[in-house]
C-alpha positions in Angstrom: 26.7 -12.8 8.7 27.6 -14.1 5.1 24.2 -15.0 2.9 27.0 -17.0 0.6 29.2 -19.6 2.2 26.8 -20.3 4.6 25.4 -23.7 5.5 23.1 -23.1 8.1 21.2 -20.7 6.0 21.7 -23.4 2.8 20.3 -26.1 5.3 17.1 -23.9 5.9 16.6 -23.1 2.6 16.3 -26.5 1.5 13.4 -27.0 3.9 11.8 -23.6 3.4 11.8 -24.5 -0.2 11.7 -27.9 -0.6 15.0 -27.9 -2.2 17.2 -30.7 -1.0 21.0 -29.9 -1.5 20.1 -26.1 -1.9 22.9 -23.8 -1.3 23.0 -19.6 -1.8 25.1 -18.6 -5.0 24.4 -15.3 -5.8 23.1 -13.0 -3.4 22.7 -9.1 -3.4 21.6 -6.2 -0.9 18.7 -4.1 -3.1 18.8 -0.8 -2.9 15.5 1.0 -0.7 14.7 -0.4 2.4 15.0 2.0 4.8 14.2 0.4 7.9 14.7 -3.4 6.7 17.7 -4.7 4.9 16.7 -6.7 1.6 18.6 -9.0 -0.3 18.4 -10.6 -3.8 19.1 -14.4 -3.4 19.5 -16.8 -5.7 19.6 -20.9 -4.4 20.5 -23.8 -6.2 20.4 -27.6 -6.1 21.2 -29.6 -9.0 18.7 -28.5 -12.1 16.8 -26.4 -10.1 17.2 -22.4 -9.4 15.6 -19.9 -7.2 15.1 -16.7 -6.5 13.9 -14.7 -3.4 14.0 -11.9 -1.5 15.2 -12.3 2.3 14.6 -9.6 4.5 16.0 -8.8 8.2 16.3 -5.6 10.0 18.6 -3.3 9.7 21.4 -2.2 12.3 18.8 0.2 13.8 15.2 0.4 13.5 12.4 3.2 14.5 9.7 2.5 17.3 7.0 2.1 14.7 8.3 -0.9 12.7 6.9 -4.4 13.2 8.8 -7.4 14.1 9.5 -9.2 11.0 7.8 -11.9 12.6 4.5 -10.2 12.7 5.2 -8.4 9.3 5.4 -12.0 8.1 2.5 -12.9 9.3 0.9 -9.8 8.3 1.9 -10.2 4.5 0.7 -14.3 4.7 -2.7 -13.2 5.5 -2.5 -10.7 2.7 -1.3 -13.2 0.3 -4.1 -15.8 1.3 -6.8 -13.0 1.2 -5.8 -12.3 -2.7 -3.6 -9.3 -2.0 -1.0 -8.5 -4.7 1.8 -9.4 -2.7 5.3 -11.5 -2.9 4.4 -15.6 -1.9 5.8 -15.9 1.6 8.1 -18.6 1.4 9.0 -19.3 5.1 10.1 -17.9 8.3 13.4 -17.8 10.7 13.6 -17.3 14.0 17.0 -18.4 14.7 19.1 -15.2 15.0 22.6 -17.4 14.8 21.6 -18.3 10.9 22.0 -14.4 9.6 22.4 -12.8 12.9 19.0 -12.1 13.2 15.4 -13.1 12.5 14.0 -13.0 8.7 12.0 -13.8 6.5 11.7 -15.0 2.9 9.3 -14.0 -0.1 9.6 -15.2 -3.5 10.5 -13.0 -5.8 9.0 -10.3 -8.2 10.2 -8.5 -10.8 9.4 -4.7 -11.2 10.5 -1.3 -10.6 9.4 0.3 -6.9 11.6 3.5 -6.4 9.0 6.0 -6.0 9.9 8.8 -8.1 11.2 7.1 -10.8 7.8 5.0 -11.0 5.6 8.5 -10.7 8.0 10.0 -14.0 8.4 6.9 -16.2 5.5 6.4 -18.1 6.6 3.2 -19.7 6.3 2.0 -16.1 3.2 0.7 -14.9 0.9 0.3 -18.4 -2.1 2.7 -18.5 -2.0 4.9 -15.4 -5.8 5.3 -15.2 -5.9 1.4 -14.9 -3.0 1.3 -12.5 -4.6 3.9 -10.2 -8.0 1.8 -10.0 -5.8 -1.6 -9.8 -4.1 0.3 -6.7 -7.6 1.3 -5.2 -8.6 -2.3 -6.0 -5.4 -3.6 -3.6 -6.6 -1.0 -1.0 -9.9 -2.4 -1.1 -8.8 -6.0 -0.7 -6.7 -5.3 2.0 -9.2 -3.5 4.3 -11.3 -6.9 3.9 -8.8 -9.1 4.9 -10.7 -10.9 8.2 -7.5 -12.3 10.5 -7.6 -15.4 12.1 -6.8 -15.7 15.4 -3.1 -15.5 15.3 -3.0 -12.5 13.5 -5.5 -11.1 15.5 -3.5 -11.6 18.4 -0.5 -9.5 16.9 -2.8 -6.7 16.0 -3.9 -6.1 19.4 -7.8 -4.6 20.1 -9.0 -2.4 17.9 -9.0 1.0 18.6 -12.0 2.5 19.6 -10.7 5.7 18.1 -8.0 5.8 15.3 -7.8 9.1 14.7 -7.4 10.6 18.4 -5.2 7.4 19.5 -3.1 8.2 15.8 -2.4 11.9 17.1 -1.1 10.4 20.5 1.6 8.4 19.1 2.6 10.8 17.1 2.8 13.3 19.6 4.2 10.3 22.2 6.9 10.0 19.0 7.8 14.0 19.1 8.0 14.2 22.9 10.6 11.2 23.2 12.9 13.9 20.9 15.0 16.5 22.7 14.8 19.2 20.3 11.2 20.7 19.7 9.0 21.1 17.3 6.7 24.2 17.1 5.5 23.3 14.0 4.2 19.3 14.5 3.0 20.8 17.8 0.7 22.6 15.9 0.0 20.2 13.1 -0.9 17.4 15.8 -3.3 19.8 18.2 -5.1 21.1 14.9 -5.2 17.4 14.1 -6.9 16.8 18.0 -9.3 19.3 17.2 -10.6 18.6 13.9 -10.4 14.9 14.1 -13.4 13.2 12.0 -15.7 10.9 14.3 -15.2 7.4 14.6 -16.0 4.8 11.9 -15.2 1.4 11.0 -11.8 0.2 11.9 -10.2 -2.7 9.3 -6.6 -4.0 8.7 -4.9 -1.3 6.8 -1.3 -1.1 5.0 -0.5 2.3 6.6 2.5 3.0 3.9 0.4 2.5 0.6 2.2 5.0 -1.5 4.0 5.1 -4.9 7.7 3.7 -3.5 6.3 0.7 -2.1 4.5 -1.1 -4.7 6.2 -2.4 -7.9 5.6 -2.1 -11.2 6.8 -3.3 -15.1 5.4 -2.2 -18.2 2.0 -3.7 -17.7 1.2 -2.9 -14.2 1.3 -3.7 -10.9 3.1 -6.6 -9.7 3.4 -6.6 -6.2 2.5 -4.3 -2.8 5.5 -4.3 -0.2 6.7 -3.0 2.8 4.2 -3.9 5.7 6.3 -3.3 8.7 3.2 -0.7 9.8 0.3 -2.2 8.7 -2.6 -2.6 11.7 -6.0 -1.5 13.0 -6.8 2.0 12.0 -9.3 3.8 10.1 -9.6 2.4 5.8 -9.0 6.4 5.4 -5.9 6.2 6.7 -4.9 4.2 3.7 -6.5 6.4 0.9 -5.2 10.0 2.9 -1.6 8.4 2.7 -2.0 7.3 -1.2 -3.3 10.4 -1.7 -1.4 12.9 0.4 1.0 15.5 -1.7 4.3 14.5 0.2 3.9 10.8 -1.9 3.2 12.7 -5.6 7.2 13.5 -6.2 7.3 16.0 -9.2 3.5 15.2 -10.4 1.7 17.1 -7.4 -1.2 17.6 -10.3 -2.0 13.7 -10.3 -3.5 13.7 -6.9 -3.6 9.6 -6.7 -0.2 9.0 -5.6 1.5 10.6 -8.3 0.3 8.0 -10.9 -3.7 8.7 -11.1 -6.5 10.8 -10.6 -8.1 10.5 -7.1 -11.0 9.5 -9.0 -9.3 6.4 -10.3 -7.6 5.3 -6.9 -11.6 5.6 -5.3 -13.3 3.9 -8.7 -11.1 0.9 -8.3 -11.6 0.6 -4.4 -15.2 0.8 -4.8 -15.4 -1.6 -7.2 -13.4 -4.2 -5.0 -15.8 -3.8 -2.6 -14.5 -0.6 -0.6 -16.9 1.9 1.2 -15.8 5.7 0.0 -15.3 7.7 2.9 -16.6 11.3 2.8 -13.6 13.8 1.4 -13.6 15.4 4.5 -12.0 12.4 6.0 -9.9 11.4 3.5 -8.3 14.8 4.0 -7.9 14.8 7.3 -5.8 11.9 7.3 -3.8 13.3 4.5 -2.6 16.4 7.1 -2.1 13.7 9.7 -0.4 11.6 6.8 2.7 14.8 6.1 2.5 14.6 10.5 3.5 11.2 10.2 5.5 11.0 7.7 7.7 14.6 9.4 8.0 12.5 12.8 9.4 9.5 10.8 11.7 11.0 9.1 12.7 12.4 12.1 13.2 9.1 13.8 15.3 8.1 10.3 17.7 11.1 11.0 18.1 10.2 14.6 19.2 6.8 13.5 22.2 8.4 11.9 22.8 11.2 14.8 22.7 8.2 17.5 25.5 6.7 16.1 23.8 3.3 15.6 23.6 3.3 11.9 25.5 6.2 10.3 23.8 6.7 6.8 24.2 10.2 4.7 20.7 8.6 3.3 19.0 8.4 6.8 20.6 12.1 7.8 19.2 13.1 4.8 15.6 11.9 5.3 15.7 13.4 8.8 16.2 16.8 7.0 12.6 16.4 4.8 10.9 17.2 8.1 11.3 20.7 7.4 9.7 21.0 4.5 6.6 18.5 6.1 6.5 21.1 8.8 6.2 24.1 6.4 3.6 22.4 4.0 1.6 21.4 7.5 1.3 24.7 8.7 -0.1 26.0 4.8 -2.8 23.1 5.2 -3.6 24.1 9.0 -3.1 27.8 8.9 -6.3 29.2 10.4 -8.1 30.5 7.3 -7.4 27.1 5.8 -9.6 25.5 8.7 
């Protein structure tokens, strides 16, 4: 459904925002959002202009995405906890507005394409700074305490993130038809070499350079929750840290931008518990497993039929090289 010429939508955004009158009269799909579908919106009434972000999913989704109800919810919390985030602005649940449920954030200006953030270095200010300011985020985020309500969508924790992290993933692979030798092996290694349980927080679980923004100061804003949940605060930093987020810096081993050092400076100084290297690493192997079975998921988006994309067919096709880089960090000497 239209975003412009649309007075259902105009009618909500005048409550949402407190802008009687307000009607859509610009509105553009941004570029990213691979699962979601985000829009550049700009509302009016009178004097007074707006701009936000709306977000709603896309024709077809992946079994590990959130609701954009709960990812709402999620990035609320954040936002009250003093997490960099975009001001949630309000909720719809009424799919015969845009077709479908979304939600509405405020705005925030900055660049958030991964590589392009990781090679520009008038992006992002100093990139030591930015590296601990990204920790720092981290750090915040594994304190956030939910209330009830958030609590609720998170479920219990898990009394073992690591093991009950392999068995999605290899509950993910098995719903495939066509093998995969190489995750087979990736995710039993993982089984067998998993680090013993520790303290389980809220974590991001897709804090890498891509989706965060940036100008030329710094960091403006962390995005994309649609995964966040219970898990292990090492999930977050293996991710950040994992080589398959560097793009063409694999030297700077914080995400592309930073030295590890800097990432785990600023997260300690917010507060954050280092965990012992060991771990870290660990859920960096388990982070390229992820990341191979989602991409996989992306590509079957297109092969289904549901959403035909040369974009998503393509991202299905980065498995491989996930595959080949999991068996190097697996092989038997490297264990």
């Amino acid at each position: 459904m239209s975003l412009t010429d649309n007075p259902a939508l105009n009618a909500w955004l005048s409550d949402a925002l407190d802008m009687p009158g307000a009607r859509v009269v610009a509105a553009e799909k941004l570029s990213g959002g691979a699962i979601q579908e985000n829009w550049a919106v700009t509302a009016q009434a009178g004097e007074q202009t707006r701009r936000l972000v709306i977000r709603r999913d896309a024709p077809a989704t992946i079994a590990a995405s959130r609701s954009r109800a709960e990812e709402y919810a999620l990035i609320a919390a954040a936002h009250r906890a003093g997490v960099r985030v975009p001001e949630p602005l309000g909720f719809c649940d009424d799919p015969a507005i845009l077709g479908a449920p979304f939600a509405a954030m405020a705005w925030v200006s900055g660049t958030g394409y991964g590589p392009k953030v990781v090679r520009d270095l008038t992006l992002g200010g100093d990139r030591a700074e930015l590296g601990c300011e990204l920790g720092r985020q981290m750090a915040l985020i594994h304190a956030v305490r939910p209330d009830a309500g958030l609590a609720a969508i998170l479920g219990p924790r898990p009394a073992d993130p690591a093991l009950e992290a392999v068995a999605l993933l290899r509950a993910w692979l098995d719903a495939r038809p066509a093998p995969r030798p190489g995750l087979e092996w990736a995710l039993r290694w993982a089984e067998r070499h998993a680090p013993p349980p520790g303290p389980v927080t809220l974590t991001h679980q897709d804090f890498r350079s891509g989706n965060f923004l940036v100008d030329g100061q710094g960091l403006t804003a962390v995005l994309d929750w649609e995964f966040a949940g219970w898990s292990d605060p090492a999930s977050d930093l293996g991710w950040f840290c994992a080589r398959c987020w560097r793009f063409s810096r694999p030297d700077l081993d914080g995400g592309g931008i930073a030295s590890r050092q800097d990432v785990l400076a600023g997260y300690a100084g917010a507060g954050g518990t280092v965990p012992d290297p060991a771990r870290v690493a660990w859920w960096e192997v388990l982070a390229h497993a992820r990341w191979a079975v989602i991409a996989l998921q992306q590509g079957d988006r297109h092969a289904s039929g549901a959403e035909r994309s040369l974009h998503l067919a393509l991202t299905g096709r980065i498995a491989d090289t996930l595959e080949y880089q999991l068996l190097q960090m697996t092989r038997p000497e490297a264990a």
